[in-house]
PDB file of N, CA, C and O in Angstrom:
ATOM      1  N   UNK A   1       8.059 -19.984  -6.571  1.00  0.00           N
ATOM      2  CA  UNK A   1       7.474 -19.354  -5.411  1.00  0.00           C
ATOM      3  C   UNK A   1       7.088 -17.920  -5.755  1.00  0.00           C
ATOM      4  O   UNK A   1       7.883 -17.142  -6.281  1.00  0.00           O
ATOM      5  N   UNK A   2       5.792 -17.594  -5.426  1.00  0.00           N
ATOM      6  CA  UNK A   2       5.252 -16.228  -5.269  1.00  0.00           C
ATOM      7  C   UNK A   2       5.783 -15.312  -3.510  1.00  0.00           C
ATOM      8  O   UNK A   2       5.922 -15.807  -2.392  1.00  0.00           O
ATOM      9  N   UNK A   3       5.936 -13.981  -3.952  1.00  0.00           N
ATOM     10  CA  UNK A   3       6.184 -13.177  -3.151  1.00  0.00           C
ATOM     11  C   UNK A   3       5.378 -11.701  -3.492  1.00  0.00           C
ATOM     12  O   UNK A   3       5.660 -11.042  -4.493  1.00  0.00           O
ATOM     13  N   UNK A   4       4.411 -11.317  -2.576  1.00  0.00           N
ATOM     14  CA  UNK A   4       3.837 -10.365  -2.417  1.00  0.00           C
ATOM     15  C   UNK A   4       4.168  -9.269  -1.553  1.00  0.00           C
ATOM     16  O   UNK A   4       4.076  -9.602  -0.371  1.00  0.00           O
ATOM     17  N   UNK A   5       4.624  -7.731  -1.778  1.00  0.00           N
ATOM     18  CA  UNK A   5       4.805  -7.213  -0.747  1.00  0.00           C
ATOM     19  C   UNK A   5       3.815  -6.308  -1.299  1.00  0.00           C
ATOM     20  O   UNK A   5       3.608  -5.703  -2.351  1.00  0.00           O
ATOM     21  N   UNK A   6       3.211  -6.487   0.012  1.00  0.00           N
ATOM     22  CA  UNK A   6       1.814  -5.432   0.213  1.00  0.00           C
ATOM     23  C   UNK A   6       1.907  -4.613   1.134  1.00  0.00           C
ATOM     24  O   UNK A   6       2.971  -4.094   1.474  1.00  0.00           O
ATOM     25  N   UNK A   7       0.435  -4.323   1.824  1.00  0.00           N
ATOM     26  CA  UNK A   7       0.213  -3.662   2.855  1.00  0.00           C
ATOM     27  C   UNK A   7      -1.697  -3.944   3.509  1.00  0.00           C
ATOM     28  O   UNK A   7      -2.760  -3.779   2.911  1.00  0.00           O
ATOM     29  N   UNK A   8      -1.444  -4.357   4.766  1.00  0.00           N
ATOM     30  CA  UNK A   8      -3.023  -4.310   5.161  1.00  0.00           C
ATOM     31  C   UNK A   8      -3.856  -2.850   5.298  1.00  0.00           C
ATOM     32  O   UNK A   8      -3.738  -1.760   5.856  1.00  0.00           O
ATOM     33  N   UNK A   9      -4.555  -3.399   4.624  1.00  0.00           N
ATOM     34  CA  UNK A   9      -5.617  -1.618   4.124  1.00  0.00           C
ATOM     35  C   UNK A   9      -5.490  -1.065   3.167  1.00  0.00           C
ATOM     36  O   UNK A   9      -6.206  -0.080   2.987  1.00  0.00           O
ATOM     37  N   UNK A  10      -4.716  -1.383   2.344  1.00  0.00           N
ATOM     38  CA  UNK A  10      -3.970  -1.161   0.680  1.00  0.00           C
ATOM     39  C   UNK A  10      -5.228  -1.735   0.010  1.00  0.00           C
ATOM     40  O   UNK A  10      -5.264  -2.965   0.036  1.00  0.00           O
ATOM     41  N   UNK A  11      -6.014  -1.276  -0.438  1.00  0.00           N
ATOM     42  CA  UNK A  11      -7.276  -1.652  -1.153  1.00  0.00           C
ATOM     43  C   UNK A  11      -6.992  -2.885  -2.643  1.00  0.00           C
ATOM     44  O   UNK A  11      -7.628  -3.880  -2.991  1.00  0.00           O
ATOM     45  N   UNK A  12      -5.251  -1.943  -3.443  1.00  0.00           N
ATOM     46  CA  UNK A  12      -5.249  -2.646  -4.645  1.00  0.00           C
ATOM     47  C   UNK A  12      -4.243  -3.766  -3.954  1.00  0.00           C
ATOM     48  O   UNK A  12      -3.865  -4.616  -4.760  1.00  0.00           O
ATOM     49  N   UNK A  13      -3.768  -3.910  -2.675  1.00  0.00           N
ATOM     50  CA  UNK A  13      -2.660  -5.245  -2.473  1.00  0.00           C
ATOM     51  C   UNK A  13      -4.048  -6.548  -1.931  1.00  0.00           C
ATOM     52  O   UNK A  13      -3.956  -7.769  -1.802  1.00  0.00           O
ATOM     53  N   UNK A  14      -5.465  -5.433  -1.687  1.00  0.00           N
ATOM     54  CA  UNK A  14      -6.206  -6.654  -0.898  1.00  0.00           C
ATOM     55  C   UNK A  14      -6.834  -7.369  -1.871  1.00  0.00           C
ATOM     56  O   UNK A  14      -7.312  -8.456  -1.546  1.00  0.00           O
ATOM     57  N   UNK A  15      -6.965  -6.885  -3.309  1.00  0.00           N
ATOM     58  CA  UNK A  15      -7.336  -7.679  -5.027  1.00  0.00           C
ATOM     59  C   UNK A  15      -6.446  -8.405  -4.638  1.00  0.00           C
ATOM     60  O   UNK A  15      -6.737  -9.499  -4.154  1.00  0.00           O
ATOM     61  N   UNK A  16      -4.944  -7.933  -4.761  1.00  0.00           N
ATOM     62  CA  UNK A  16      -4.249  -9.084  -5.118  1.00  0.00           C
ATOM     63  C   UNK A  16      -3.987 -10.452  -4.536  1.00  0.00           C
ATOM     64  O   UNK A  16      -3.467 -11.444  -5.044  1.00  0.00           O
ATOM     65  N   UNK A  17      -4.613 -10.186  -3.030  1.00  0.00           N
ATOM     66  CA  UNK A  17      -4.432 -11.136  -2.213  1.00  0.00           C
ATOM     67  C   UNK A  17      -5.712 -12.166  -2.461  1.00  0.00           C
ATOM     68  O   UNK A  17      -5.677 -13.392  -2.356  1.00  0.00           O
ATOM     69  N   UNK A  18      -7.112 -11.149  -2.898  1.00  0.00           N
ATOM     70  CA  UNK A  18      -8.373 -11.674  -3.535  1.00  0.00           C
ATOM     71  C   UNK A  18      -8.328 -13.330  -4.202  1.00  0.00           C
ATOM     72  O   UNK A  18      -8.852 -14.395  -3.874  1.00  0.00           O
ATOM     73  N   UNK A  19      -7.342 -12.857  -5.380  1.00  0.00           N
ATOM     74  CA  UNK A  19      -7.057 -13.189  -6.639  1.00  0.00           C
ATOM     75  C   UNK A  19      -6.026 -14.280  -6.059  1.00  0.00           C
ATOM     76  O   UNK A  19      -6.403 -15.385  -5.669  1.00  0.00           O
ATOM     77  N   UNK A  20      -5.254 -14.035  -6.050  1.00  0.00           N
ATOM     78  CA  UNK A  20      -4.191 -15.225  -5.148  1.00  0.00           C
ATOM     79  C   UNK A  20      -5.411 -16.609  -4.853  1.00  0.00           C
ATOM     80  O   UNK A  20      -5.559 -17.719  -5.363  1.00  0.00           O
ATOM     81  N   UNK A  21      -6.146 -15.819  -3.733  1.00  0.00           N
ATOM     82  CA  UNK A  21      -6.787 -16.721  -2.870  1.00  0.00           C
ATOM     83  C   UNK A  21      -7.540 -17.769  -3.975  1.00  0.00           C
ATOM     84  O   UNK A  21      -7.266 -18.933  -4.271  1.00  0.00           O
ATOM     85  N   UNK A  22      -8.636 -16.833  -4.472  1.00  0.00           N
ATOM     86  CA  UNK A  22      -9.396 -17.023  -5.434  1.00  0.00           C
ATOM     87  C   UNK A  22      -8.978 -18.480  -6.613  1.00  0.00           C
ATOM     88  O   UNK A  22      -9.675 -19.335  -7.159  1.00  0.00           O
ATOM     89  N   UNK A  23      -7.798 -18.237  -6.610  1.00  0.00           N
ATOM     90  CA  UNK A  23      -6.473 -19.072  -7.706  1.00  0.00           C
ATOM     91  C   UNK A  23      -6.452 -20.272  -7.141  1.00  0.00           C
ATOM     92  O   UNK A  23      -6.624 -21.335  -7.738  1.00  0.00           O
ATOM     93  N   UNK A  24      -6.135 -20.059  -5.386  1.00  0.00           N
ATOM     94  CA  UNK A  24      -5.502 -21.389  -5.094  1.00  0.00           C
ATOM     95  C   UNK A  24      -4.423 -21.573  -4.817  1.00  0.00           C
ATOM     96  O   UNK A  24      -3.966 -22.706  -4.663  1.00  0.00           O
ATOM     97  N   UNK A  25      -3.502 -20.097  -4.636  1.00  0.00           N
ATOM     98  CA  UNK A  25      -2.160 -20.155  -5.496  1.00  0.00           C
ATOM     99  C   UNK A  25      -1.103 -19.502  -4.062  1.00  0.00           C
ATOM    100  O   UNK A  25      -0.870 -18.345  -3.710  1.00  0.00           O
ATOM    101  N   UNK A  26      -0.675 -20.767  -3.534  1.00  0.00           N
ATOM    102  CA  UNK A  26       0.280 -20.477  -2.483  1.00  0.00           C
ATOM    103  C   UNK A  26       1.419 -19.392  -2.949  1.00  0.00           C
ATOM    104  O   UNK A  26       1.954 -19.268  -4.051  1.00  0.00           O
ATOM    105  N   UNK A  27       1.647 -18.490  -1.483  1.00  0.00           N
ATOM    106  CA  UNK A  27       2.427 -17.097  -1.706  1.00  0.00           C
ATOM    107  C   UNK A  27       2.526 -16.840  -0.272  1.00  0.00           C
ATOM    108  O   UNK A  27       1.825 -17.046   0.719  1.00  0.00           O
ATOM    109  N   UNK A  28       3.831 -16.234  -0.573  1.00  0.00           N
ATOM    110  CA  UNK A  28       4.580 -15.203   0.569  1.00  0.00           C
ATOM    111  C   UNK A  28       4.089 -13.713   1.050  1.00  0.00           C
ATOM    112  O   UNK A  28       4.705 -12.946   0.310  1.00  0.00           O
ATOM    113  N   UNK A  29       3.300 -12.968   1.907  1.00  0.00           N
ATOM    114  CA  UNK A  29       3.023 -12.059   1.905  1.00  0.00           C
ATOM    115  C   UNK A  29       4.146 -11.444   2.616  1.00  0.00           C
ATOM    116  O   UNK A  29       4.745 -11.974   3.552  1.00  0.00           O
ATOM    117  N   UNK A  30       4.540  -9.611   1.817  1.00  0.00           N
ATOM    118  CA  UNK A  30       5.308  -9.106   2.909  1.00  0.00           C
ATOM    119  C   UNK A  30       4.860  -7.744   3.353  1.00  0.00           C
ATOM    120  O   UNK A  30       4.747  -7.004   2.376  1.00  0.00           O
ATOM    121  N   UNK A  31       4.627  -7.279   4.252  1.00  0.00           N
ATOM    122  CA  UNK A  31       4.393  -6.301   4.632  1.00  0.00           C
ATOM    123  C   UNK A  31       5.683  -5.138   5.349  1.00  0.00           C
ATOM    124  O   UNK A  31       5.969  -4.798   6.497  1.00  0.00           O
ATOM    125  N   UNK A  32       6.270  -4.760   3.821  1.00  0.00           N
ATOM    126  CA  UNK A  32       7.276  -3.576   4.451  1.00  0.00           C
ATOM    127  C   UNK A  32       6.785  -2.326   4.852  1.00  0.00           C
ATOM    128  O   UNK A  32       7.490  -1.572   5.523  1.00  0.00           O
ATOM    129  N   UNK A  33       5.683  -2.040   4.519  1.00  0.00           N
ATOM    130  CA  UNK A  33       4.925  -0.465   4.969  1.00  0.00           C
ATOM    131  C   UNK A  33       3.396  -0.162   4.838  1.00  0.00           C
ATOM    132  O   UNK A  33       2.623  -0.410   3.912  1.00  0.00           O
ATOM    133  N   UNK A  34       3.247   0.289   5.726  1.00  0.00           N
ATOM    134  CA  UNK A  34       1.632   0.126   5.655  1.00  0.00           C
ATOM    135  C   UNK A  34       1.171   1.508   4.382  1.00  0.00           C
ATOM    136  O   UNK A  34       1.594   2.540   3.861  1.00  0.00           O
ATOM    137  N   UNK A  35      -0.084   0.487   4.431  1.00  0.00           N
ATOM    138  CA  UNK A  35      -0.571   2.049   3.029  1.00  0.00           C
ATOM    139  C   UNK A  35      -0.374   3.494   3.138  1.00  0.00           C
ATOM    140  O   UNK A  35      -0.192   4.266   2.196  1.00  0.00           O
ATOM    141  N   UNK A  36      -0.430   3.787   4.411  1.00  0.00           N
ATOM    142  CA  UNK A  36       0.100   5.076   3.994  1.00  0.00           C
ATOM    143  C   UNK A  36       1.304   5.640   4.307  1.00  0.00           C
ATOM    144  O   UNK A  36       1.594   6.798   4.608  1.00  0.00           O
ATOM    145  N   UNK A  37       2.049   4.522   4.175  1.00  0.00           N
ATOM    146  CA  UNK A  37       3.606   4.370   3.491  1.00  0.00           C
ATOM    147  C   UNK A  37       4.698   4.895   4.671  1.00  0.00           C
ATOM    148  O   UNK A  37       5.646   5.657   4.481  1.00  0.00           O
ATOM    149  N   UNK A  38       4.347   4.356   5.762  1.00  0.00           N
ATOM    150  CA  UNK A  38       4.834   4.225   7.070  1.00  0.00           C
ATOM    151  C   UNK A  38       5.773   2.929   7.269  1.00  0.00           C
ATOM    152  O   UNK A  38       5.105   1.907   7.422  1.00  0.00           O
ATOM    153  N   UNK A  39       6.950   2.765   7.298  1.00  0.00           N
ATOM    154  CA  UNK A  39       7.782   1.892   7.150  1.00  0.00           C
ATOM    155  C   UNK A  39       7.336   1.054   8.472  1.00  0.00           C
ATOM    156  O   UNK A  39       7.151   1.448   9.624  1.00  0.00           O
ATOM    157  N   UNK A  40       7.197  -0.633   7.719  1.00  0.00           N
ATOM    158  CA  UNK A  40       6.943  -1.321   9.214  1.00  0.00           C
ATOM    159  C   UNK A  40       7.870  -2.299   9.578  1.00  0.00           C
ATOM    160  O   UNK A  40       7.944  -2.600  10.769  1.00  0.00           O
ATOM    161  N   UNK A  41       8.777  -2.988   8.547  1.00  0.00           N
ATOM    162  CA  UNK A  41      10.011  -3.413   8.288  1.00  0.00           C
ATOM    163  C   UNK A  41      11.153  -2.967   7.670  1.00  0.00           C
ATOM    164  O   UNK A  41      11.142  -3.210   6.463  1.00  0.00           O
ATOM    165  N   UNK A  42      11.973  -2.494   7.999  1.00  0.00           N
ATOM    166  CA  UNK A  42      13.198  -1.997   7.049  1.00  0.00           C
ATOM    167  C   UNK A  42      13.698  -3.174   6.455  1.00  0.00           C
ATOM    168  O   UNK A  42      13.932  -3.194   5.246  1.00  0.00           O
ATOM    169  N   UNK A  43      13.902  -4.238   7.232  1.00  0.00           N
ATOM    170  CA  UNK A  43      14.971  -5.380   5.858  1.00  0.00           C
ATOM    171  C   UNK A  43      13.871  -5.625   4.953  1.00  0.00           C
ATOM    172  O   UNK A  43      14.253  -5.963   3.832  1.00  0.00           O
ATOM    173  N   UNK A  44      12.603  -5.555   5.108  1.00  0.00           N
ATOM    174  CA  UNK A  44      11.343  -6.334   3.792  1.00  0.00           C
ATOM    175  C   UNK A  44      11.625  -4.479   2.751  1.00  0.00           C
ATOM    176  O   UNK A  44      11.980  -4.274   1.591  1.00  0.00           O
ATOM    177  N   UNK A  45      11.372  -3.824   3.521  1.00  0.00           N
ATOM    178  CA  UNK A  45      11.379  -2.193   2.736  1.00  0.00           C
ATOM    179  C   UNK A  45      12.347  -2.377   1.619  1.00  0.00           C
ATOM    180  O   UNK A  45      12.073  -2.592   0.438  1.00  0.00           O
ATOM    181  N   UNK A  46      13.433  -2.269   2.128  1.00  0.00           N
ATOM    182  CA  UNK A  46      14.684  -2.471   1.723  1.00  0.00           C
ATOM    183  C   UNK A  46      14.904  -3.237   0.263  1.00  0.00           C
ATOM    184  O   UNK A  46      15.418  -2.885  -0.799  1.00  0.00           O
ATOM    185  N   UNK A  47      14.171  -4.629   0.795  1.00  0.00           N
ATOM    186  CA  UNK A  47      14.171  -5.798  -0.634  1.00  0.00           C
ATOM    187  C   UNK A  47      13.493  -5.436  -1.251  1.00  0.00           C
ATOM    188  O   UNK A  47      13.899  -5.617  -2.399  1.00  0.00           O
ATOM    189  N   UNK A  48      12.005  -4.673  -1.236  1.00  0.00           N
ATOM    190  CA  UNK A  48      11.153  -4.194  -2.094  1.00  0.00           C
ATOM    191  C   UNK A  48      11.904  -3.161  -3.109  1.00  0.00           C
ATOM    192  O   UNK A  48      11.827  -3.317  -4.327  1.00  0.00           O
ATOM    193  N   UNK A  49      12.600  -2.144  -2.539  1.00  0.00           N
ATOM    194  CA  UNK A  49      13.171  -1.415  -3.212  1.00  0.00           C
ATOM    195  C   UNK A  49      14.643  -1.874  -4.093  1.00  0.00           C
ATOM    196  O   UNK A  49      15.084  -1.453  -5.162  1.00  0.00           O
ATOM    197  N   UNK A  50      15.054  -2.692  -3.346  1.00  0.00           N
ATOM    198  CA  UNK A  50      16.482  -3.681  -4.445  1.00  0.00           C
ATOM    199  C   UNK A  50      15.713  -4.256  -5.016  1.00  0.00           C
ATOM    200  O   UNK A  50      16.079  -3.934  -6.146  1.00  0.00           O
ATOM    201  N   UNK A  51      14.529  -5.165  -5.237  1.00  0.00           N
ATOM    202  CA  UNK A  51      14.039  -5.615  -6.383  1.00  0.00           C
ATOM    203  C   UNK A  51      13.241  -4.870  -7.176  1.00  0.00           C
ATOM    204  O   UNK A  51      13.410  -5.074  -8.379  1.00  0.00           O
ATOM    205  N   UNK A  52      12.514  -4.158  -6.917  1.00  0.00           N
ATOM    206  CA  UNK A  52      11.815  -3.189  -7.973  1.00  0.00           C
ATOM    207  C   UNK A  52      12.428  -2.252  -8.252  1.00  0.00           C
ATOM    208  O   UNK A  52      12.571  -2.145  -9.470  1.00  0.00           O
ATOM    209  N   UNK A  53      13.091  -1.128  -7.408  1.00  0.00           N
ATOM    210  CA  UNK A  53      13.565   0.240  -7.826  1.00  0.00           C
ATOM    211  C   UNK A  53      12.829   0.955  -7.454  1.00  0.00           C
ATOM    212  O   UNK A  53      13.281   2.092  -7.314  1.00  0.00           O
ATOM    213  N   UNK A  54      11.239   0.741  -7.060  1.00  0.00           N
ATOM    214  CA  UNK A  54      10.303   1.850  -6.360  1.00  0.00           C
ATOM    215  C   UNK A  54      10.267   1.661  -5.251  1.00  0.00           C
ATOM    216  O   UNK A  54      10.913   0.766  -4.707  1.00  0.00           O
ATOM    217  N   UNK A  55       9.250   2.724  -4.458  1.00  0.00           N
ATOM    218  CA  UNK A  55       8.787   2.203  -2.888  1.00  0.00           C
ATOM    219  C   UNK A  55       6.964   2.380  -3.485  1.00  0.00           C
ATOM    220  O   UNK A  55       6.205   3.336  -3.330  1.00  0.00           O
ATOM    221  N   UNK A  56       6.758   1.241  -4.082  1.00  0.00           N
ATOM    222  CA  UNK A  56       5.213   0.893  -4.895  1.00  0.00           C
ATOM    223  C   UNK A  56       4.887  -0.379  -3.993  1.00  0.00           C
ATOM    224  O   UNK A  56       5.700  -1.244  -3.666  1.00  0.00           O
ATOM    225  N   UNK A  57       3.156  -0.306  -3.562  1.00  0.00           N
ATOM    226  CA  UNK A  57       3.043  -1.758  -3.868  1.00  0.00           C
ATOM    227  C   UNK A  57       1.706  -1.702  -4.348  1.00  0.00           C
ATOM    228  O   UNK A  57       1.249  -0.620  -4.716  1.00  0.00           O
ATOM    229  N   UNK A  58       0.947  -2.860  -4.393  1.00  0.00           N
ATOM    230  CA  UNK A  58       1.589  -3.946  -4.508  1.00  0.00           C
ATOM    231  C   UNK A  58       2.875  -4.145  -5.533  1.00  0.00           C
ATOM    232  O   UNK A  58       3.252  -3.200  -6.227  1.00  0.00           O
ATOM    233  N   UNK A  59       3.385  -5.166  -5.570  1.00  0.00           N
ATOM    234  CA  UNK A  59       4.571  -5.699  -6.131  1.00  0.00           C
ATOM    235  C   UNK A  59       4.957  -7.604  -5.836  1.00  0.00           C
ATOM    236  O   UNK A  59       5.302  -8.347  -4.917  1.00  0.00           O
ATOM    237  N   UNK A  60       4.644  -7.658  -7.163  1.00  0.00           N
ATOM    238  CA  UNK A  60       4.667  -9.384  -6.819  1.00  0.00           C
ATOM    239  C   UNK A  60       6.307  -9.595  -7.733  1.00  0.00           C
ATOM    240  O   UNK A  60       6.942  -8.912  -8.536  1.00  0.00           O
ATOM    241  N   UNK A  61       6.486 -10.912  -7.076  1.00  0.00           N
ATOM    242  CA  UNK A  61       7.835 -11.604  -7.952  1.00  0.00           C
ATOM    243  C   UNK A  61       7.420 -12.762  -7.544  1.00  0.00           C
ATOM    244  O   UNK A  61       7.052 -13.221  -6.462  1.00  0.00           O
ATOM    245  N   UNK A  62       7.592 -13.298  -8.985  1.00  0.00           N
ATOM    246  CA  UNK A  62       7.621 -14.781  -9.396  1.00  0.00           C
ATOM    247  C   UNK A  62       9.186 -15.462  -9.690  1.00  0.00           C
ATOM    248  O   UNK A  62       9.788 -15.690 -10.739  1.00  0.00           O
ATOM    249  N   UNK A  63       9.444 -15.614  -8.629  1.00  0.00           N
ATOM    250  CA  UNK A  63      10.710 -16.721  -9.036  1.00  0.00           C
ATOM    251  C   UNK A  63      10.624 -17.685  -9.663  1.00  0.00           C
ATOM    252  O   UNK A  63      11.758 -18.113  -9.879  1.00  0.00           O
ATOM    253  N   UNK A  64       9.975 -18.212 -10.038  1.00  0.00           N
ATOM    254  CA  UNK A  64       9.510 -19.952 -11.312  1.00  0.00           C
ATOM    255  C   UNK A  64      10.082 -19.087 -12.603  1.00  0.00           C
ATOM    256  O   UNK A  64      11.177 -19.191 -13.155  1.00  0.00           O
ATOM    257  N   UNK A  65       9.063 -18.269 -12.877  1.00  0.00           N
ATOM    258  CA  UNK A  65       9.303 -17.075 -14.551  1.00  0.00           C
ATOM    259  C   UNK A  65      10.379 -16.609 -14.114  1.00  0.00           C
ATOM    260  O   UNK A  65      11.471 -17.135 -14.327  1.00  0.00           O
ATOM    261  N   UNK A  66      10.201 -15.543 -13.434  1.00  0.00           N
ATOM    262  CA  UNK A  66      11.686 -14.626 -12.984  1.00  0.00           C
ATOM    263  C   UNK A  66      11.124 -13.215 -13.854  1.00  0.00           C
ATOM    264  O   UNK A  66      11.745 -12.494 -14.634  1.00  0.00           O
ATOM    265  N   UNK A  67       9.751 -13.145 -13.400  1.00  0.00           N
ATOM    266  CA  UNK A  67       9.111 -11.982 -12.978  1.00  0.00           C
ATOM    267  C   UNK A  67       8.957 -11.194 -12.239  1.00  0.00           C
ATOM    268  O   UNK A  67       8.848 -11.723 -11.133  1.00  0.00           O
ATOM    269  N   UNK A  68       8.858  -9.930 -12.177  1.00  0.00           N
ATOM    270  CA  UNK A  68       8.979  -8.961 -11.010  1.00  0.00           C
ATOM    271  C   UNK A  68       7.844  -8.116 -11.737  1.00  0.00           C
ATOM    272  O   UNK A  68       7.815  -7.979 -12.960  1.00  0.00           O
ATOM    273  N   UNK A  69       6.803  -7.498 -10.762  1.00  0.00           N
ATOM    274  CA  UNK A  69       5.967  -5.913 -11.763  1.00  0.00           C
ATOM    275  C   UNK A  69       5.077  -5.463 -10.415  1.00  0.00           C
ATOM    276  O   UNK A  69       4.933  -6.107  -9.376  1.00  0.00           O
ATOM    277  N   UNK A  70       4.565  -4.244 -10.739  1.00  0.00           N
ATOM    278  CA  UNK A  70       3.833  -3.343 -10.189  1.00  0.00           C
ATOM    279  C   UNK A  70       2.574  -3.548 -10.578  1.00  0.00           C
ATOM    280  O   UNK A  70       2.366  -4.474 -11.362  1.00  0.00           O
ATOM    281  N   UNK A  71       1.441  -2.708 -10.101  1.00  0.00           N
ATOM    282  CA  UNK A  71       0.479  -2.266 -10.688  1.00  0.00           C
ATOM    283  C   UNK A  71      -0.952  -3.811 -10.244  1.00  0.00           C
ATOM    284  O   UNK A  71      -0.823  -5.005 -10.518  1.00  0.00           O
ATOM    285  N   UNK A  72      -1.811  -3.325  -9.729  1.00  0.00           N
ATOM    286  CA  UNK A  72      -2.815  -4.233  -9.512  1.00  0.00           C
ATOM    287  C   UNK A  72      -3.480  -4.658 -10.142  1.00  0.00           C
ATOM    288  O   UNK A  72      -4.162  -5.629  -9.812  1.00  0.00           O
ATOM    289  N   UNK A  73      -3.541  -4.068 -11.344  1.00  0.00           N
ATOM    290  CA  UNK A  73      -4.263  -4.628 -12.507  1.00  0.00           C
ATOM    291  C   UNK A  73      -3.489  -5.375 -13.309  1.00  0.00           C
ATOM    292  O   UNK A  73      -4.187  -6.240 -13.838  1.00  0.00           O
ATOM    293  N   UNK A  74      -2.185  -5.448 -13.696  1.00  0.00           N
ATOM    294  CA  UNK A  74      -1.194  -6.090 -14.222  1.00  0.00           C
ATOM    295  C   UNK A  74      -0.787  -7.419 -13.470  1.00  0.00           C
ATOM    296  O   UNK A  74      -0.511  -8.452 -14.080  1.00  0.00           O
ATOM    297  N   UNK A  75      -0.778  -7.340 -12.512  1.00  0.00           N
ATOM    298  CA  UNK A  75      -0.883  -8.626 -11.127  1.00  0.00           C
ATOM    299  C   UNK A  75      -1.534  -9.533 -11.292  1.00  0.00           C
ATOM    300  O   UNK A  75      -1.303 -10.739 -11.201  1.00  0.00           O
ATOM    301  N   UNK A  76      -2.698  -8.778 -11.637  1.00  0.00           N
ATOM    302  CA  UNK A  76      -4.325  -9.586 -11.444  1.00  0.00           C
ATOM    303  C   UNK A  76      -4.216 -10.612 -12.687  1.00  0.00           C
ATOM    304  O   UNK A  76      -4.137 -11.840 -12.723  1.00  0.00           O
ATOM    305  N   UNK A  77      -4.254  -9.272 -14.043  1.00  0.00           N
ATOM    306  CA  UNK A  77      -4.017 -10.413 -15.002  1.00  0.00           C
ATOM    307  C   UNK A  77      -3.136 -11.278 -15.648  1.00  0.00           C
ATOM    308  O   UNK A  77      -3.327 -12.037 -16.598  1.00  0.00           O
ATOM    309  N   UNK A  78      -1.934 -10.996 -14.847  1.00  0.00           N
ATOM    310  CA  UNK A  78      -0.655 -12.023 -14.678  1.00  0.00           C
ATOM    311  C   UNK A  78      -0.917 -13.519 -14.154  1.00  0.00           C
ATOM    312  O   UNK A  78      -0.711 -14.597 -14.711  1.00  0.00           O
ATOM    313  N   UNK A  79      -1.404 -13.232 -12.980  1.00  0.00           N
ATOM    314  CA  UNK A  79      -2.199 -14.461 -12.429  1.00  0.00           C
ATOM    315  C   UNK A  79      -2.937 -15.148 -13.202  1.00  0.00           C
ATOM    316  O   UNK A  79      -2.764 -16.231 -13.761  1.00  0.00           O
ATOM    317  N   UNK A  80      -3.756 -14.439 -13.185  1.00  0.00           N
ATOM    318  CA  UNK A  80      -4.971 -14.960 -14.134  1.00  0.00           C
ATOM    319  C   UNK A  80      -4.484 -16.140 -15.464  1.00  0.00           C
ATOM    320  O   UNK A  80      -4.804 -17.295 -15.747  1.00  0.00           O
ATOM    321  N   UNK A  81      -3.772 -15.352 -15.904  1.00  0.00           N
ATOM    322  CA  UNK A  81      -2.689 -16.126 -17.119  1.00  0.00           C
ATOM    323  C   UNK A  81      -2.335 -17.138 -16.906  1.00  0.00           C
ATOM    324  O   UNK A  81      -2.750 -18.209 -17.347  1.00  0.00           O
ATOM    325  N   UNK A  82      -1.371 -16.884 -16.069  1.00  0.00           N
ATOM    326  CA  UNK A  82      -0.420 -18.161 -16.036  1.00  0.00           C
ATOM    327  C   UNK A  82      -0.351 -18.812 -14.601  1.00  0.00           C
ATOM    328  O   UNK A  82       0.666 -19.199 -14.026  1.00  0.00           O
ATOM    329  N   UNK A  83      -2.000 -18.860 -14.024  1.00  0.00           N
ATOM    330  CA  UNK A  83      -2.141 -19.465 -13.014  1.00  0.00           C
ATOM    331  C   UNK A  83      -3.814 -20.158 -12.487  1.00  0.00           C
ATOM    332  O   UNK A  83      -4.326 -20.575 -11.448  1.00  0.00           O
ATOM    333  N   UNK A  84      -4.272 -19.920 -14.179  1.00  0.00           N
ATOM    334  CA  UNK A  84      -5.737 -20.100 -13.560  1.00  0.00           C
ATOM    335  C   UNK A  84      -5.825 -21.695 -13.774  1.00  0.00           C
ATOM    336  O   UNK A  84      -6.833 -22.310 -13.427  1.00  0.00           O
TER     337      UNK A  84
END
């Protein structure tokens, strides 16, 4: 299972959602804070930060691999990889 915590209006979480789509590739979206980093869930906030260590997103985790990473361009071609 894929897990995305994004944000709506987050330009690099809306690639990732692009790309997802684009794939085919069923996923969890979470929205702990909006882009300009206004907390909109504390328990999703919370997990973002126990699993990564930042308050970044996007931020995907792949539980199948037992992947976790940042960065929208790293996302993109993660996917891309090992999901096209």
């Amino acid at each position: 299972m894929l897990e995305l915590y994004q944000a709506e209006g987050c330009r690099y979480s809306a690639k990732v959602r692009e790309t997802l789509t684009d794939l085919g590739v069923s996923y969890v979206a979470h929205n702990p804070r909006s882009a300009a980093g206004e907390t909109r869930n504390e328990q999703t906030h919370n997990h973002l930060r126990t699993l990564g260590g930042e308050d970044q997103i996007p931020f995907l985790v792949d539980h199948q691999r037992g992947v976790t990473m940042y960065e929208f361009d790293d996302i993109v071609a993660y996917l891309e990889e090992h999901y096209a």
